[in-house]
GUDODREN-784565 format. One record per residue (C-alpha): residue number from 1; residue in one letter; x, y, z. Coordinates in pm, 1 decimal. Example, Ala and Ser with C-alpha at 12.3 -4.5 7.8 and 13.67 -1.06 7.14 Angstrom:
residues 2
1; a; 1230.0; -450.0; 780.0
2; s; 1367.0; -106.0; 714.0
//
This chain:
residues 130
1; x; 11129.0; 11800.5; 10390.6
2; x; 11027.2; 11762.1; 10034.8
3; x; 10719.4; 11865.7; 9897.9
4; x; 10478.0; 11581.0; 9795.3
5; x; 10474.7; 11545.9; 9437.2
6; x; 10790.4; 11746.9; 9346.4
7; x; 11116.6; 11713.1; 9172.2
8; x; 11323.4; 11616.7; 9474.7
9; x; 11016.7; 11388.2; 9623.9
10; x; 11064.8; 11181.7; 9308.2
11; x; 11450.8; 11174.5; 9327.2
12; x; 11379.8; 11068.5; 9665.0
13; x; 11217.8; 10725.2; 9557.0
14; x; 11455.6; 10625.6; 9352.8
15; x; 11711.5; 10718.5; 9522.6
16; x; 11551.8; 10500.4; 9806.7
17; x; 11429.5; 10223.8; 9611.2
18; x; 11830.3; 10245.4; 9478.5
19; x; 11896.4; 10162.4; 9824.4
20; x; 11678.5; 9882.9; 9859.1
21; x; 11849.3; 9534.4; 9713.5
22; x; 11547.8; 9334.7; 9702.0
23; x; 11383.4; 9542.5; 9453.0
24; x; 11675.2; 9459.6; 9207.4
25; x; 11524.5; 9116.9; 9132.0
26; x; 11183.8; 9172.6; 9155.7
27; x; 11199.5; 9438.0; 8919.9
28; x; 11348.2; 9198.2; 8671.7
29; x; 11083.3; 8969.7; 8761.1
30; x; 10796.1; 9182.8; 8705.8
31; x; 10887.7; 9474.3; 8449.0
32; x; 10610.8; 9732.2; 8421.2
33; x; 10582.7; 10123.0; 8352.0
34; x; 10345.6; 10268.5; 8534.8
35; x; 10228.5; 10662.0; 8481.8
36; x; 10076.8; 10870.6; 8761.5
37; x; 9873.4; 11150.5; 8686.9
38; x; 9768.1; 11340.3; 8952.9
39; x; 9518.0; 11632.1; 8843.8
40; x; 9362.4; 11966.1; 9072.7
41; x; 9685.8; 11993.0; 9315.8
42; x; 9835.4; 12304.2; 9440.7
43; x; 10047.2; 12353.7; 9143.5
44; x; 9823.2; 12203.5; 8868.1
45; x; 9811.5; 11813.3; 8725.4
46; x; 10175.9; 11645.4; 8801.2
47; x; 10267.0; 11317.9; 8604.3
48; x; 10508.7; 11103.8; 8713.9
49; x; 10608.6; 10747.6; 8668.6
50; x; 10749.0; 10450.4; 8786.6
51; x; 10993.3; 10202.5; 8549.9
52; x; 11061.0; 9873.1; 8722.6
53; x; 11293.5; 9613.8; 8474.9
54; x; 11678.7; 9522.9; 8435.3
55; x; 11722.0; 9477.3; 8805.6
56; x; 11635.8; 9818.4; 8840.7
57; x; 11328.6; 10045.6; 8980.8
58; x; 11318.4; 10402.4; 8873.8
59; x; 11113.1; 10717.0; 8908.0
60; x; 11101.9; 11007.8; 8720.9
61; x; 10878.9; 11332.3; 8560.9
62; x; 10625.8; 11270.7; 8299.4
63; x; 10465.3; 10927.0; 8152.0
64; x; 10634.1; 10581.0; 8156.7
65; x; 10759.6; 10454.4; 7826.9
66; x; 10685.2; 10189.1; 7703.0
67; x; 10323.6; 10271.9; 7927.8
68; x; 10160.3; 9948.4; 8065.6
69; x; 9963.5; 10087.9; 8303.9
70; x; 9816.3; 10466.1; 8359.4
71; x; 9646.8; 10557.6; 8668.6
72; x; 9446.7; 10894.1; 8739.8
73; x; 9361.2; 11045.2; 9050.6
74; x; 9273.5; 11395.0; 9225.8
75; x; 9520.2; 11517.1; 9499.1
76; x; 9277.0; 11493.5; 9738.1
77; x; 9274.7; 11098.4; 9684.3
78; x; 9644.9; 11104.4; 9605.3
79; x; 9717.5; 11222.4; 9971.8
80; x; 9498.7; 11031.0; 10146.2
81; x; 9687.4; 10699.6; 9929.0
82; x; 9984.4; 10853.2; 10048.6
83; x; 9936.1; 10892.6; 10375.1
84; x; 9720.7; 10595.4; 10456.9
85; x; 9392.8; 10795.4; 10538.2
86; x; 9252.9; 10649.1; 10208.0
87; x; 9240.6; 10281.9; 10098.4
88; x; 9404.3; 10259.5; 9785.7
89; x; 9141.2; 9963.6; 9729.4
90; x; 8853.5; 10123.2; 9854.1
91; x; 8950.8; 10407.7; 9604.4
92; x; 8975.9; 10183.2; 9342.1
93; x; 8659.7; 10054.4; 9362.5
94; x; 8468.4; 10343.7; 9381.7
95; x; 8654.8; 10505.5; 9093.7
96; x; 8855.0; 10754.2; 9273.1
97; x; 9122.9; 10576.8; 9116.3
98; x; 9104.2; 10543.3; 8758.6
99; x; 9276.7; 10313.5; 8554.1
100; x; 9377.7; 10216.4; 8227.7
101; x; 9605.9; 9969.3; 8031.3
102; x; 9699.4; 9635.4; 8147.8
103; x; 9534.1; 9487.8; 8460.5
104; x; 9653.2; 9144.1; 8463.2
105; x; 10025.1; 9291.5; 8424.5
106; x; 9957.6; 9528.0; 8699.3
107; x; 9822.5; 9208.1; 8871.5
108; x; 10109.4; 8990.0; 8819.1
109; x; 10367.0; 9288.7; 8969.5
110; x; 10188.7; 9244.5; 9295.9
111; x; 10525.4; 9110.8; 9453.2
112; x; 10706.1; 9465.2; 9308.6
113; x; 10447.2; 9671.4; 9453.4
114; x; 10446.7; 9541.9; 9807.7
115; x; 10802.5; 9573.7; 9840.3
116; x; 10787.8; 9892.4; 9702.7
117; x; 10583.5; 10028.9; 10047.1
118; x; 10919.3; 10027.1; 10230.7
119; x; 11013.7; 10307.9; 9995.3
120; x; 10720.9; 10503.8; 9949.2
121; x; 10686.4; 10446.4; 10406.7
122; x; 11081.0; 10585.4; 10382.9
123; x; 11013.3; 10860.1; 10180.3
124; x; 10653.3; 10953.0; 10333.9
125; x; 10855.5; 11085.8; 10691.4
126; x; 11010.6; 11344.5; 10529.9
127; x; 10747.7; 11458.6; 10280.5
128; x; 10531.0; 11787.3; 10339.5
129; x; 10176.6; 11653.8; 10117.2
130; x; 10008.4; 12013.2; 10218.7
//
């Protein structure tokens, strides 16, 4: 088990999404850097991000660079994203999710972003979010 939010959870998704041939293309065909910041957990705020481009998708610690797109959420919303107990739309709209930067990029990755679920559903059975 790895521990939601961690090191190893992040080496997990890419190392999954590594994995995963489809997202080769579709990163190429929708590069974006996306930063997570997730504030009030268990350990204090964690930022992470993802960097999808050159046939590649890749997480890692701290803010995307270049930044398109930032998003900001409490762990208690970051969980229930996680683990499907939260709309990720619903928390969208009523500002549990906060976010900043380009929408219509974020938009256009769409395709990216589906395909990514396999990972984050791969990853999600062996990750301990208490």
């Amino acid at each position: 088990m790895v521990r939601y939010l961690s090191l190893e959870w992040i080496e997990a998704l890419t190392a999954t999404a590594a994995a995963t041939p489809a997202l080769g293309p579709l990163a190429s065909a929708h590069p974006i850097g996306v930063t997570q910041v997730v504030t009030a957990g268990p350990e204090g705020d964690v930022v992470y991000h993802l960097q999808a481009g050159d046939d590649a998708v890749v997480f890692g610690a701290g803010a995307a660079f270049p930044e398109d797109v930032r998003m900001e959420q409490e762990w208690d919303t970051a969980v229930g994203v996680a683990t499907g107990t939260l709309d990720a739309e619903q928390a969208f709209i009523t500002g549990r999710i906060r976010l900043s930067g380009d929408q219509m990029k974020l938009i256009a990755a769409q395709p990216l972003f589906g395909a990514l679920d396999a990972v984050f559903t791969a990853v999600r059975a062996d990750t301990d979010y208490h």
